[in-house]
C-alpha positions in Angstrom: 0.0 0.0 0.0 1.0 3.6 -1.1 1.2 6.1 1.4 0.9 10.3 -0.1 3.0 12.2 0.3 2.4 14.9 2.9 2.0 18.0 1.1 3.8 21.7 1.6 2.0 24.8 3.4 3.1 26.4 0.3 1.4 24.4 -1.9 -2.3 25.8 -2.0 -2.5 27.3 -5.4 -2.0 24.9 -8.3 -0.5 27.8 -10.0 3.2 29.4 -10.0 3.7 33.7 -9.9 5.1 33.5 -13.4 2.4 31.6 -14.8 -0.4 33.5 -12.4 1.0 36.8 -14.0 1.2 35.2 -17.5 -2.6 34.6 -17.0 -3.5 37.7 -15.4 -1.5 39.4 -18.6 -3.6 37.3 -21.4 -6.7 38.0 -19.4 -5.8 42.0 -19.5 -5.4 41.5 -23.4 -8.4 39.4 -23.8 -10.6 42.4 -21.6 -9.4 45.2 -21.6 -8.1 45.7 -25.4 -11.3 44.1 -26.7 -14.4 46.2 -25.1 -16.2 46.4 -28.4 -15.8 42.7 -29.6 -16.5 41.7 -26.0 -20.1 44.2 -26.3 -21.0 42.8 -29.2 -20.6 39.2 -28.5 -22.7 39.3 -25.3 -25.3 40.9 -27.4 -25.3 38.8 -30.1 -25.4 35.8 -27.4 -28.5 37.3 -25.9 -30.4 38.2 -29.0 -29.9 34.0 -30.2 -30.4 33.2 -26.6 -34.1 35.0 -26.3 -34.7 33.9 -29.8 -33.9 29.8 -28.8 -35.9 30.1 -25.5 -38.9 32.1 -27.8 -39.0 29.5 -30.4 -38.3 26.5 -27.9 -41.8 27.8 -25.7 -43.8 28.2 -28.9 -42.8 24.5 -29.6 -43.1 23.1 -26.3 -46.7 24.9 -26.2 -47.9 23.5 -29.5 -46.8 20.3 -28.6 -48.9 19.9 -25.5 -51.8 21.8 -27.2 -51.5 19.1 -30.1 -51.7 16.2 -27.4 -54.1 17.7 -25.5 -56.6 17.6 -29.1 -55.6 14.1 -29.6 -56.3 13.0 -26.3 -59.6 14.8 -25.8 -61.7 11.7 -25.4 -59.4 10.2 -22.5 -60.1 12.8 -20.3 -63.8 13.8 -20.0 -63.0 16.2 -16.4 -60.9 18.2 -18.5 -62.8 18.3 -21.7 -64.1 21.8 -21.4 -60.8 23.3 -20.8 -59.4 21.7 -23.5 -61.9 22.5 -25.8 -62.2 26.0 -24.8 -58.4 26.4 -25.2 -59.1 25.0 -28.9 -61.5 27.7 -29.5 -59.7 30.6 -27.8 -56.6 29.3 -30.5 -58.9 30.3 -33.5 -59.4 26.4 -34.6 
């Protein structure tokens, strides 16, 4: 059986100073030098992101309205709600 090795005080960042600066240097040139094509990206990402959950609902909605015409005649308790949902969809 393997024992660990006890580990160093020092050891509680995964990362070296060099290489935390190096990041801290690429994340400064991703950031800061790139407001505009940061802007613009997080817009665009929202508009798609609206449009998928929009057209996702309207899918999800006609899906359960189409089921709920099909299974009219299983469910007589609920058959004036469903049938008044019908109408109030211009069917």
């Amino acid at each position: 059986m393997m024992k660990k090795k006890p580990q160093s005080p020092k050891s509680d960042s995964a990362f070296t100073e060099g290489q935390r600066e190096a990041i801290r240097d690429l994340l400064e040139d991703i950031y800061v030098h790139n407001k505009w094509h940061i802007a613009r990206t997080n817009f665009l990402r929202g508009v798609f992101f609206g449009f998928g959950t929009f057209l996702g609902g309207t899918i999800v909605v006609a899906v359960v309205i189409w089921i709920l015409t099909r299974t009219i005649d299983l469910f007589p308790w609920a058959q004036n709600f469903t049938q008044s949902l019908i109408d109030s969809l211009g069917r």
